[in-house]
N, C-alpha and C positions, 0 to 999 in steps of 0.2 A: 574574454572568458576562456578558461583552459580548455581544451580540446582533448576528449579523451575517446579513445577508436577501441569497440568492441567488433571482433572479428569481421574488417574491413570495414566497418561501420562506424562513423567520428558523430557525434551529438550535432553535426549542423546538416549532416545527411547528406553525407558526399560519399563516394567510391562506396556504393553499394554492388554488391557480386550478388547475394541472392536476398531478396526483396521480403518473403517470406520470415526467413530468419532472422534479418533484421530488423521487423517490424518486430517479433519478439524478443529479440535483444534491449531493444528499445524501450519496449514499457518493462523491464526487466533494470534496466538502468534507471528508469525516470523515479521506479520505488524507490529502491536503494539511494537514489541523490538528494530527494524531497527526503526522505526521514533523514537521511546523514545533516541535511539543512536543516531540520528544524531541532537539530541535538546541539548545533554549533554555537558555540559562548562567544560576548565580546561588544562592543558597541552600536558594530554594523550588524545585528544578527537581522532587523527589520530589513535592510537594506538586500541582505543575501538574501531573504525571503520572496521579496518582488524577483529577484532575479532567478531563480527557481522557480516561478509563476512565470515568468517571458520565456522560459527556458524549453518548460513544458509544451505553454501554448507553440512555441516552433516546433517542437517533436511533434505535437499531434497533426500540425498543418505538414509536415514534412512525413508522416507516416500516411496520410490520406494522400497526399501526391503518389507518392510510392505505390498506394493502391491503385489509387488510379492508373500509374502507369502498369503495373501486373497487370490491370486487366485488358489493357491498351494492347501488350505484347501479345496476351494468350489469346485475344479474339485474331490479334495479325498470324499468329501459327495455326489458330483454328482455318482459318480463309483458306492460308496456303496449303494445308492437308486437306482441303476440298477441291482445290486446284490440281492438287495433286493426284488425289484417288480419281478424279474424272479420267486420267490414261492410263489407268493401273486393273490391275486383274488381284490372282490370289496370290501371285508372286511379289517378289519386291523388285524398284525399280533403283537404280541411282541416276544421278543427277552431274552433268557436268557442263558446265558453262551456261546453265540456265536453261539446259535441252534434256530430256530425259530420255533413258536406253535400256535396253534390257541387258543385265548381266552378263558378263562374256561365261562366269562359268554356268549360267541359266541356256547357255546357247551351244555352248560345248556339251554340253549333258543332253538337250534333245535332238541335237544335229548326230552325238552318236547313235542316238536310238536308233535314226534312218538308216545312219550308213557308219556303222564301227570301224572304220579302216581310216575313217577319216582323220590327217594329221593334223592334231593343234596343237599352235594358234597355225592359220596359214602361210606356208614359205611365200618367196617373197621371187625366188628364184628359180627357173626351170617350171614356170606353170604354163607356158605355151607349149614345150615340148611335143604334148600331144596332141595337139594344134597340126605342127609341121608334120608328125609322122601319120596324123590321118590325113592330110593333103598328099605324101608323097604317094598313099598307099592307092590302091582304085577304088575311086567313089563312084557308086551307082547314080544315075541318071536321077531317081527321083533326091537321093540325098543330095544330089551337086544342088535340087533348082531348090530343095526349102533352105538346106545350110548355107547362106549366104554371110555364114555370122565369119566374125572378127577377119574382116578381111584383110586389113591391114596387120600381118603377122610378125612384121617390126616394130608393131605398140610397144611404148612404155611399160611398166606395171606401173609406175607412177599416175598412169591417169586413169587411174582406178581406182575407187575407195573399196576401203573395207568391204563392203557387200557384193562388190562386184568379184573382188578378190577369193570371197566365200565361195560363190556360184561358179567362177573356173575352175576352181580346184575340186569343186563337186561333182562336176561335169568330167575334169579329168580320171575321178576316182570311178566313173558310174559309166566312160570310154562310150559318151558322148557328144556329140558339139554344140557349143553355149549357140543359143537363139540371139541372136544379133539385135531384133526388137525389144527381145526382155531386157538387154542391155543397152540398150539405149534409154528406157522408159524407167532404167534402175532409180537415177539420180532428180525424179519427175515424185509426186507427191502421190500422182495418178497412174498404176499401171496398168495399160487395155492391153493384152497378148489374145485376141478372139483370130478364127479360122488360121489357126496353125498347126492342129495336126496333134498335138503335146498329149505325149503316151505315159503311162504312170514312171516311167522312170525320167523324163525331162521333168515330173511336178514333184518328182523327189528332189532335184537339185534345186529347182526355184523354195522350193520350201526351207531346205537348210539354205539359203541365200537368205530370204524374209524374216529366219527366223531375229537375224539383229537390226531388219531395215525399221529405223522409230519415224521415219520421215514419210512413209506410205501410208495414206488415208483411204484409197480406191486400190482393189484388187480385182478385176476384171480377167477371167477365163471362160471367155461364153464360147460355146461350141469347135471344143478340141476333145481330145480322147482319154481324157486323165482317169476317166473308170474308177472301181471300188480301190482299190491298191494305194493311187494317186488319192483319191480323197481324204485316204489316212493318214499320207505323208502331211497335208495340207492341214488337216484337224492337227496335228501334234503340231505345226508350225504356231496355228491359233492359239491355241490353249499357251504359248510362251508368247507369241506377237499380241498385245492388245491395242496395238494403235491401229490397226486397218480397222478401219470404220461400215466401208462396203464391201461389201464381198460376192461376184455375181461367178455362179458356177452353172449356169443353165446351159440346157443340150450338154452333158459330159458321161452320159451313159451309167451314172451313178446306181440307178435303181434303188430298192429297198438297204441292200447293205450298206452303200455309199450314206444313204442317207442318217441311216444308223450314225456314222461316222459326225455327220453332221450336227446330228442332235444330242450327242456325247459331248463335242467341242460346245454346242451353246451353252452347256449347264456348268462350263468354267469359264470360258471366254468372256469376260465384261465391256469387250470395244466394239465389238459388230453392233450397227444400230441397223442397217439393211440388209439385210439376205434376199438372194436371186437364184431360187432353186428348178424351173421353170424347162420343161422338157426335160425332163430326166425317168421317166416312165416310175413314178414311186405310185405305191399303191396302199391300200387301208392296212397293210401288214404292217407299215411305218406309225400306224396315228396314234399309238401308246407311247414309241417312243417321240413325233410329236409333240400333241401333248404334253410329256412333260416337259419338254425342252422350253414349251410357252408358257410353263406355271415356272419354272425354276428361273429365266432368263427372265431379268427386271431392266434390259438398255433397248431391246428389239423395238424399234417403231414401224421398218417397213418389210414384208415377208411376201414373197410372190413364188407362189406354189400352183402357177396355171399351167393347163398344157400338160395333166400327169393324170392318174388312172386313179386319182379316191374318189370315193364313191359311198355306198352304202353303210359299212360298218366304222366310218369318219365320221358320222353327225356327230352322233353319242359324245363321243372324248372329247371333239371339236368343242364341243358346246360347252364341256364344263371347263376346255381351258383359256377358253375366249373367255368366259365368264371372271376368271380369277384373276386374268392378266387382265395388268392398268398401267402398260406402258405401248400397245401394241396402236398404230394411227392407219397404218396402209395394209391394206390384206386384198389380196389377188386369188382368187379361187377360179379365174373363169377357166373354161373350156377342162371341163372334168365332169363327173357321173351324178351331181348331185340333185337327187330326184326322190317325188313322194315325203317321209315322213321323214328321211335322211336331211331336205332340204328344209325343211319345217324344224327339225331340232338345231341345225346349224344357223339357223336364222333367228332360234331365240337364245342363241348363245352370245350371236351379234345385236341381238338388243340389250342382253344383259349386263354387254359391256360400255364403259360410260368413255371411253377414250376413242373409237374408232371412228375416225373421220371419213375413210375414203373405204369404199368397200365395191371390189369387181367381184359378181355372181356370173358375169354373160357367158352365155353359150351351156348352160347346163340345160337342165330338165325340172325348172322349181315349179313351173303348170299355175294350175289355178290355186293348189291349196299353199305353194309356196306364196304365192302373190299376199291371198289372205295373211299368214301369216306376217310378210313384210308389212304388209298394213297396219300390224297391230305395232309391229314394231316404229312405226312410223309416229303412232298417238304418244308416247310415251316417249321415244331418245330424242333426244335436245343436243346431241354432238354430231351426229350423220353429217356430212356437206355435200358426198359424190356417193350416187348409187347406179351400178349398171344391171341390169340385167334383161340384157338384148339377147334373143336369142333363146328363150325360156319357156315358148307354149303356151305363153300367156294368152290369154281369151278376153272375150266383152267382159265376163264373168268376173274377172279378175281385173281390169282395167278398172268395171265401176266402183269396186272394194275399195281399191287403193285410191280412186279420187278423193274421197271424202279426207282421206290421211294426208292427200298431199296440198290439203285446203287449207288444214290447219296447223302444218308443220312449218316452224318459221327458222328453222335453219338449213335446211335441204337448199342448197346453189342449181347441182348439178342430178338431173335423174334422166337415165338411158333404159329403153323399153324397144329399140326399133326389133326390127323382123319378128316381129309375133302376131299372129292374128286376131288385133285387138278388133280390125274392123272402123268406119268412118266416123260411127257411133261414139265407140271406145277412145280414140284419138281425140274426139270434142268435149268426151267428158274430162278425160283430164288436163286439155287445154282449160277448159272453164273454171276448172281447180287450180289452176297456178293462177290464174286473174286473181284471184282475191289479193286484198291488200294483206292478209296475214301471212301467205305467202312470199315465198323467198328466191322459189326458182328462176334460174336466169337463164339456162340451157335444159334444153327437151329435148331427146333423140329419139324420132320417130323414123327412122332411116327404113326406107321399103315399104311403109305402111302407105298404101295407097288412100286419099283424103278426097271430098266433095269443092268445090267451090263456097261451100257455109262456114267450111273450115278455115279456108282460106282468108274469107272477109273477116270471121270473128278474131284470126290473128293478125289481124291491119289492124283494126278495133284498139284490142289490147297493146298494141304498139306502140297506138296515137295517148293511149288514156294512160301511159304507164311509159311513159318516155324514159325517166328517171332509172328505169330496171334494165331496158337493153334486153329484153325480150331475144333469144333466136332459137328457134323450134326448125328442128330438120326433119323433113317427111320425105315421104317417095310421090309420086304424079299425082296430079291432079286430074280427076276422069269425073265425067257428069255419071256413071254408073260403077258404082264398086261392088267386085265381086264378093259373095258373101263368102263367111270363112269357112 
């Protein structure tokens, strides 16, 4: 039969270019062929009817393929733009050799924000120079013992990539000495640089370095000197780098305005899934901006904010942005101010939320009407698995509350209560509350609580009758007399 091809498209349904227009090319043809057949004169005219009926039925089976395959193609480009937006931010990314990077002129444009004198793209030539003429010059005693870096002053540049190449020439622009660890940890997936000293202008060079590194997943800066300045340079790095996944900037003297910086960068950033904010002295001036950082940012699952000065006017915000956020799994509060009604509202913030699995309280001030409170929160959340709150004033009072809650909560693993003066009492009531079969607990931290010999037998007991759960409960001494609290 004659072969006739409408815009790349032949009647047997070959060398299709686009699937769409060909399917309406097609029934566009099959009209016009069936009436041009059944106008045609002549002997055969039965004959060419059947075959305008064969002809048909292959278009139609050959247009259904075709759909089929359109839809085959558009779910495989849908996957791949899932794939894709998983390491992508509000920028756009390209793709080369199957690896994706951030734009060089996306890295050229934030690298001059930090430092305009910067030359691009990077020479290639004369970037040790300054290298040799700060060795010839007189280095001071503490710079000789931290500058250890590039010791070998006859290196290649050849065995450098790109990002290393960024970072010396940052370094020479900013007439400091590249850290020898950072560069070594360049070409690692993982970079730890902790107890080095790095002052806001060393986090200004690693920053325009990261900003093209697409191969870094961990970024580790715990206790160096990078302060509010360096936090900035760091936030602008984020807000273009989205594949750093961790991010631990604790102990770096950030305070309030650093932190600022921080919760600016989360409400663009879409790669950070952990932050590690922890010893940085921030205080309730930070928890609006906070807050929104944790209603706006939808990748965050783990945040550790212990070790810092919120307190009082942090329930409130806390509460309602716990409540909104349903991506947040790990939250770290301990060792901070949160006390009275402050810790009562942040407590029903974390029950309102339906995603947090692991929650530190220890070392506050939640007392007895916190305790209540978490009790309630205990009848009711079905996600909880780790709670600590060692260290919190909790009393008999509050130990018998929360028994009853931890008798009937059947996801609760792990729950920590040690150094509080629950008393012998208090310690067997909630021992006898994880016995129950409804319960789930596998770990009890009674750490310092001094316990009787009753206690001791009825957690043999539970041991022998509940093998299957692996039972371990840590106390403090065993005394035939406890003093009362």
């Amino acid at each position: 039969m004659e072969t006739k091809t409408i815009e790349n498209v032949d009647v047997n349904g070959k060398e299709i270019t686009d699937l769409r227009k060909a399917s309406e090319n097609v029934s566009n043809y099959l009209a016009t062929d069936i009436s041009s057949t059944s106008l045609r004169e002549g002997s055969n005219e039965e004959e060419e009817e059947e075959d305008g009926e064969d002809e048909e039925i292959n278009w139609t089976r050959n247009e259904a393929k075709e759909k089929t395959n359109d839809e085959a193609e558009g779910k495989s480009r849908e996957n791949e733009s899932e794939k894709k937006l998983e390491c992508k931010c509000d920028l756009n990314r390209i793709e080369t050799d199957g690896e994706y990077h951030v734009p060089v002129e996306e890295v050229e444009k934030a690298a001059k924000r930090l430092l305009p004198d910067l030359v691009w793209p990077i020479p290639y030539e004369g970037i040790f120079d300054h290298l040799r003429d700060r060795n010839e010059a007189e280095i001071t005693d503490n710079e000789a013992y931290y500058a250890t870096d590039l010791e070998n002053e006859d290196e290649c540049l050849d065995d450098y990539d790109g990002v290393q190449r960024i970072y010396i020439t940052a370094c020479k622009e900013l007439d400091i000495i590249p850290n020898s660890l950072f560069l070594r940890n360049l070409p690692n997936d993982r970079i730890i640089i902790r107890h080095q000293s790095l002052d806001h202008t060393a986090a200004k060079s690693i920053s325009i370095a990261m900003m093209s590194n697409s191969s870094c997943v961990l970024l580790d800066l715990e206790d160096n000197r990078v302060g509010v300045e360096g936090m900035n340079c760091l936030s602008e790095m984020l807000k273009v780098n989205c594949f750093i996944q961790e991010f631990n900037i604790s102990a770096n003297y950030l305070g309030d305005p650093g932190c600022r910086h921080v919760c600016f960068m989360l409400q663009q950033n879409l790669g950070i899934v952990s932050l590690y904010l922890s010893r940085n002295q921030i205080t309730d001036d930070s928890v609006i901006n906070l807050s929104a950082a944790l209603m706006e940012n939808d990748r965050l699952i783990t945040l550790d904010l212990s070790r810092n000065l919120l307190g009082e006017r942090s329930g409130g915000p806390l509460q309602k942005a716990l409540a909104k956020n349903d991506t947040l799994q790990h939250l770290d509060l301990s060792w901070n101010h949160y006390r009275g009604s402050t810790a009562v509202a942040l407590i029903k913030g974390i029950s309102a939320n339906c995603h947090l699995t692991k929650v530190d309280l220890s070392y506050n001030g939640l007392s007895d009407s916190g305790a209540i409170a978490l009790a309630k929160c205990l009848k009711v959340n079905t996600v909880l698995q780790y709670i600590d709150i060692t260290c919190n004033r909790v009393s008999f009072k509050g130990a018998a509350v929360l028994a009853p809650a931890l008798k009937n909560n059947s996801t609760l693993i792990t729950f920590g209560i040690g150094r509080n003066p629950l008393t012998n009492e208090g310690a067997l009531r909630l021992l006898e509350a994880i016995s129950s079969i409804s319960s789930n607990v596998a770990e009890l931290d009674l750490t310092d609580i001094c316990v009787k010999p009753n206690f001791e037998k009825l957690y043999q007991a539970i041991q022998s009758s509940l093998p299957q759960r692996n039972l371990q409960v840590k106390h403090g001494r065993i005394v035939e007399r406890v003093p009362s609290a």
